[in-house]
ROZAZA-289497 format. One record per residue: x, y, z of N, C-alpha, C in turn. Coordinates in steps of 0.05 Angstrom, whole numbers, padded with zeros to 5 digits, always signed. Atoms other than C-alpha are relative to their C-alpha. Last residue first. Example, Ala and Ser with C-alpha at 12.3 -4.5 7.8 and 13.67 -1.06 7.14 Angstrom:
2
-00016-00024-00001+00273-00021+00143-00015+00022+00014;+00018-00024+00000+00246-00090+00156+00018+00024+00000;
//
This chain:
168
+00015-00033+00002+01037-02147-00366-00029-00011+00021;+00038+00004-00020+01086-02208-00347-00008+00021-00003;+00015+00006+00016+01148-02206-00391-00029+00005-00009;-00003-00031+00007+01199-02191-00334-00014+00006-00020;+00020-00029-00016+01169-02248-00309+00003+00023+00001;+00034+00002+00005+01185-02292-00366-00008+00021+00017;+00014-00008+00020+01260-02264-00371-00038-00004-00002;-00007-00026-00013+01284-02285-00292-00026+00025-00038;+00024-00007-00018+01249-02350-00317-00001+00027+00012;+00018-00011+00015+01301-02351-00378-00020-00001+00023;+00009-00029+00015+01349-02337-00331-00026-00003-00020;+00003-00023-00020+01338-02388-00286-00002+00018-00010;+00024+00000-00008+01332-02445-00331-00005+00026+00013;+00018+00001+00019+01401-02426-00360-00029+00006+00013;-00009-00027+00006+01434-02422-00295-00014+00001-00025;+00011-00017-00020+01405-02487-00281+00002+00026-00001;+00019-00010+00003+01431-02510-00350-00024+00000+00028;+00006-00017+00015+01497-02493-00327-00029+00006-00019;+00002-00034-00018+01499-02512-00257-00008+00008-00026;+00024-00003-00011+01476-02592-00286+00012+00032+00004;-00004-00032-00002+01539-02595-00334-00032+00003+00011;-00034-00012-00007+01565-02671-00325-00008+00027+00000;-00001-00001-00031+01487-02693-00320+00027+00011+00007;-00029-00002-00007+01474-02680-00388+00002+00005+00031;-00014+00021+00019+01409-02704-00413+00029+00001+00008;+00004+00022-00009+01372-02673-00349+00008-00018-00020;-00023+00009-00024+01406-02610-00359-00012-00040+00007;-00029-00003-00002+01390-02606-00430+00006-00007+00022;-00001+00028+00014+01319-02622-00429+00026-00004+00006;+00001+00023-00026+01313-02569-00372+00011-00032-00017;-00018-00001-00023+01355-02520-00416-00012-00026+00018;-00023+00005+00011+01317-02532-00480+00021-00003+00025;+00002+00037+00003+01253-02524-00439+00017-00001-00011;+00007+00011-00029+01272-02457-00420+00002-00027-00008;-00024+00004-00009+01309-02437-00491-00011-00012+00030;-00021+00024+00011+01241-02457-00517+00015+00000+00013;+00007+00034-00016+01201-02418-00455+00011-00012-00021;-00007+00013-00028+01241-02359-00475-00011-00028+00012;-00026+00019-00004+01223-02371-00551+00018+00002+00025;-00001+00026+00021+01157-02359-00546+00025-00012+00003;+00008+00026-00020+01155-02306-00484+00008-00024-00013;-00021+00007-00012+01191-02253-00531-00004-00031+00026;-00027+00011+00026+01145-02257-00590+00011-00006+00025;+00004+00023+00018+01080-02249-00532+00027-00015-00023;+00001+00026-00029+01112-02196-00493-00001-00029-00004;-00029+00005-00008+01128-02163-00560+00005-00019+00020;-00008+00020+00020+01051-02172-00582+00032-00010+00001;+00014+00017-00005+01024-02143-00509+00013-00022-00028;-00009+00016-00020+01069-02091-00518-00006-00022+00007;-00015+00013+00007+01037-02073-00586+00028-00010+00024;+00002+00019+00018+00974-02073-00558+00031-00009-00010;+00003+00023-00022+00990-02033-00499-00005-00018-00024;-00011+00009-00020+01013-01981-00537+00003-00022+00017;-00021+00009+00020+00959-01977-00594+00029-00015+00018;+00006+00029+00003+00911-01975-00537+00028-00001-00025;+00006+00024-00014+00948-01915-00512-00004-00025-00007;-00028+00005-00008+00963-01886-00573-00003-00014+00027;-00012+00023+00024+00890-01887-00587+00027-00004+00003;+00004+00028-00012+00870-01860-00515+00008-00015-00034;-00006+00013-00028+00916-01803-00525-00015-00023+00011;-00030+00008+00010+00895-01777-00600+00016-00024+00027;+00011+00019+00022+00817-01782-00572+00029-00006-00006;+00002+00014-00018+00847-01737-00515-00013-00021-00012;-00023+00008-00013+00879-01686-00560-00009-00024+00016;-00027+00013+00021+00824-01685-00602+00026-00011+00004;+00014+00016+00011+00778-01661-00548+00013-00015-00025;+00003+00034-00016+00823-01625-00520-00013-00019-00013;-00014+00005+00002+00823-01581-00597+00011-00022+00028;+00001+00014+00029+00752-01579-00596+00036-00012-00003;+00013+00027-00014+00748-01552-00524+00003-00015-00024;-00020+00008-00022+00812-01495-00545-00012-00034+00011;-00017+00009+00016+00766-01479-00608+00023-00023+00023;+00006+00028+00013+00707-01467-00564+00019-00017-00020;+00013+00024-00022+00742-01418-00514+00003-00027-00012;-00018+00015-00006+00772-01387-00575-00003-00018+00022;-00013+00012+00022+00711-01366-00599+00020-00018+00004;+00014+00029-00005+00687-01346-00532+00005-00011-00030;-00005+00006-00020+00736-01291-00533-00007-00035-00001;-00030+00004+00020+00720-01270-00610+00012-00017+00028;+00001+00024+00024+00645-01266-00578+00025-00006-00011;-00013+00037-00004+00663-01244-00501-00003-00014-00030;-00038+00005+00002+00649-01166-00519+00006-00019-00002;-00011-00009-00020+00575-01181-00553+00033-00002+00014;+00007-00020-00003+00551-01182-00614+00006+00011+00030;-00012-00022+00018+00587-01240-00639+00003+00022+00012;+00010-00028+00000+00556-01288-00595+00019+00025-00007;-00013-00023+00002+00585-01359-00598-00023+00021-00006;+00020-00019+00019+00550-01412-00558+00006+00023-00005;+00002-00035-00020+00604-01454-00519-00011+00005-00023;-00024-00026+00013+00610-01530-00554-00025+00019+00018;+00008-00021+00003+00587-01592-00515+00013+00025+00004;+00026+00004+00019+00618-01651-00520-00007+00013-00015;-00006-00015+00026+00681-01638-00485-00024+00006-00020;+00015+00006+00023+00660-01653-00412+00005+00014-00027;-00002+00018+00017+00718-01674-00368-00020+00004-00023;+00009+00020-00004+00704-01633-00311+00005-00017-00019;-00022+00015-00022+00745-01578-00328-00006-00021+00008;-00026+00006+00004+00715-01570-00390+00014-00011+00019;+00007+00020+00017+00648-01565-00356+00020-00011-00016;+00002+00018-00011+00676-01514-00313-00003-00031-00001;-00017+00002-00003+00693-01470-00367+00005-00022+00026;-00028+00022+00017+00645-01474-00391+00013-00014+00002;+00010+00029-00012+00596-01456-00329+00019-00016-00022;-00001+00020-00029+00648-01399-00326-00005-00018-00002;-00032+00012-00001+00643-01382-00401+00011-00001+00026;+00010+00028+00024+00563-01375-00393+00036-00007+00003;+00008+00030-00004+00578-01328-00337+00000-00018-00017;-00025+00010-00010+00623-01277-00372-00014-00026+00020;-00019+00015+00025+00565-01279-00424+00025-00010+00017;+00014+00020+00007+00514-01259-00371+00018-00020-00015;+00000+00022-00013+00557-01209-00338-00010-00028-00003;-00018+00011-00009+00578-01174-00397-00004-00016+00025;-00022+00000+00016+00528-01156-00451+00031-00008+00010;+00002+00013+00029+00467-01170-00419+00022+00003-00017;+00005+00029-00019+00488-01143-00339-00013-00021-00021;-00015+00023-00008+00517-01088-00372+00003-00028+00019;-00014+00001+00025+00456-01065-00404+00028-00017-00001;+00010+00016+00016+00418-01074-00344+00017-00013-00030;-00006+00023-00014+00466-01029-00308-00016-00023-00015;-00035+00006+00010+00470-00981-00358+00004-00012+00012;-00002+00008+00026+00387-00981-00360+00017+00000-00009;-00001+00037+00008+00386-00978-00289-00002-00006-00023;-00024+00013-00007+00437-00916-00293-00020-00027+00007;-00028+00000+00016+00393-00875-00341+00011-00029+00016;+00010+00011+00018+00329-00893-00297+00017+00004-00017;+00004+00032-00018+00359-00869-00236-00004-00016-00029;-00035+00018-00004+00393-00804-00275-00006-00022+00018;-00021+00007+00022+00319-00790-00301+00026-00007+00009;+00011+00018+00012+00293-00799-00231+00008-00007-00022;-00014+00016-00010+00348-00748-00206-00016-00028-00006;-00027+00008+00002+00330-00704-00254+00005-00018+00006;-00003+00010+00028+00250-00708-00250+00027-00005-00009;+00005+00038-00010+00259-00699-00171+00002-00011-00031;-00026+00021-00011+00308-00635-00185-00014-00033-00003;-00016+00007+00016+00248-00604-00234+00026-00017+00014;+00013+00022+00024+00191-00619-00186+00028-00009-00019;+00009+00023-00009+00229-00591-00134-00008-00018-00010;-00034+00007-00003+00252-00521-00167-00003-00036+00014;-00009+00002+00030+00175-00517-00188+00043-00014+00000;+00011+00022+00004+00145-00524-00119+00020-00010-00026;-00011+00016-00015+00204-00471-00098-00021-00034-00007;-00026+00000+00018+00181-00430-00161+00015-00016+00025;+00005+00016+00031+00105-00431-00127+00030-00001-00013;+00013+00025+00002+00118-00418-00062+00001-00019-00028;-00029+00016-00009+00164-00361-00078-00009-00026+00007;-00025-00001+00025+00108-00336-00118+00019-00017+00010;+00014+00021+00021+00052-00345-00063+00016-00018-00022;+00000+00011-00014+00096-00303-00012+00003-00035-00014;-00030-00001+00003+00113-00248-00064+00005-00028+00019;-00001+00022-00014+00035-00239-00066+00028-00016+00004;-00023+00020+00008+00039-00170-00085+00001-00019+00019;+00004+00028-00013-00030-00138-00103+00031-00004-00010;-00014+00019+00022-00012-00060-00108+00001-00031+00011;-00011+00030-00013-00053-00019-00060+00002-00011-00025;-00007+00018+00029-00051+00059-00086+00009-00025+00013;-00016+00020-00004-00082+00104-00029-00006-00015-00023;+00013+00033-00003-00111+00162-00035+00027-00012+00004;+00024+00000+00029-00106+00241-00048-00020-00031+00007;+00011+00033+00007-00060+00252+00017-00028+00005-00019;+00036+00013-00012-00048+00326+00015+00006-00027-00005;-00007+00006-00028+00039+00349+00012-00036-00011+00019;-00005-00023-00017+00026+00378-00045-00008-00004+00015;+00000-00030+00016-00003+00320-00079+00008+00024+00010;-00003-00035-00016+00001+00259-00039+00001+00024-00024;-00001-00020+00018-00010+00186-00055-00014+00020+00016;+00010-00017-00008-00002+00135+00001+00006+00029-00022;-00010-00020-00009+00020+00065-00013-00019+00027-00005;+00017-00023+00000+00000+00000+00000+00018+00025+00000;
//
């Protein structure tokens, strides 16, 4: 309110509506609204960068865990599921090349194996044959020659020392 004068008379009064109260109310509603819509938008930004990296890297770096487990356990079988599109695909590429390649390696290793034991099993066999001749050759021997009994004892002996070194 104020007080108009004219030479020094009061004429009237001039009340000017100021709600200065209302206003500051209102642009403090407004400063509030707009922080909560910020910090909502930067919630909803950051679960949708957490989501994101919880499909493009935690999910994938699991899968080549249980893999990798599965490998370790012995299972080759089953190949790792490549995904391009995400970081781990050139990764998990080599994963699956690495289970393909045990897996070959351990097919190569039981064939050498059996190959192994087979043809030990045929040496054992050649060399048994004609140790038990020279064996029986020796017993015939010592019991035809009674003047040299030590030597086909010594005979007999060794080729028996030979059979059980023979034995698979």
């Amino acid at each position: 309110m104020l007080n108009v004068e004219i030479s020094g008379k009061p004429v009237g009064m001039l009340i000017i509506y100021n709600d200065a109260s209302a206003m500051l109310r209102s642009e403090k509603q407004l400063v509030v609204f707009v922080v909560t819509a910020v910090i909502l938008l930067q919630l909803g930004i950051c679960a949708g960068y957490f989501c994101l990296m919880h499909h493009t890297m935690v999910i994938p770096f699991r899968r080549l865990e249980r893999f990798a487990q599965r490998v370790a356990g012995g299972n080759l079988d089953i190949p790792l599921e490549m995904e391009r599109h995400n970081l781990f695909g050139a990764f998990t590429e080599s994963f699956d090349l690495m289970r393909a390649e045990l897996k070959r390696a351990r097919i190569a290793k039981a064939k050498a194996n059996s190959a192994k034991k087979e043809l030990v099993a045929k040496l054992s066999h050649d060399i048994k044959t004609p140790i038990a001749s020279i064996k029986a050759a020796s017993e015939v021997g010592a019991a035809l020659w009674r003047r040299m009994p030590k030597t086909g004892r010594i005979t007999s002996r060794s080729s028996e020392r030979w059979i059980r070194l023979t034995r698979w």
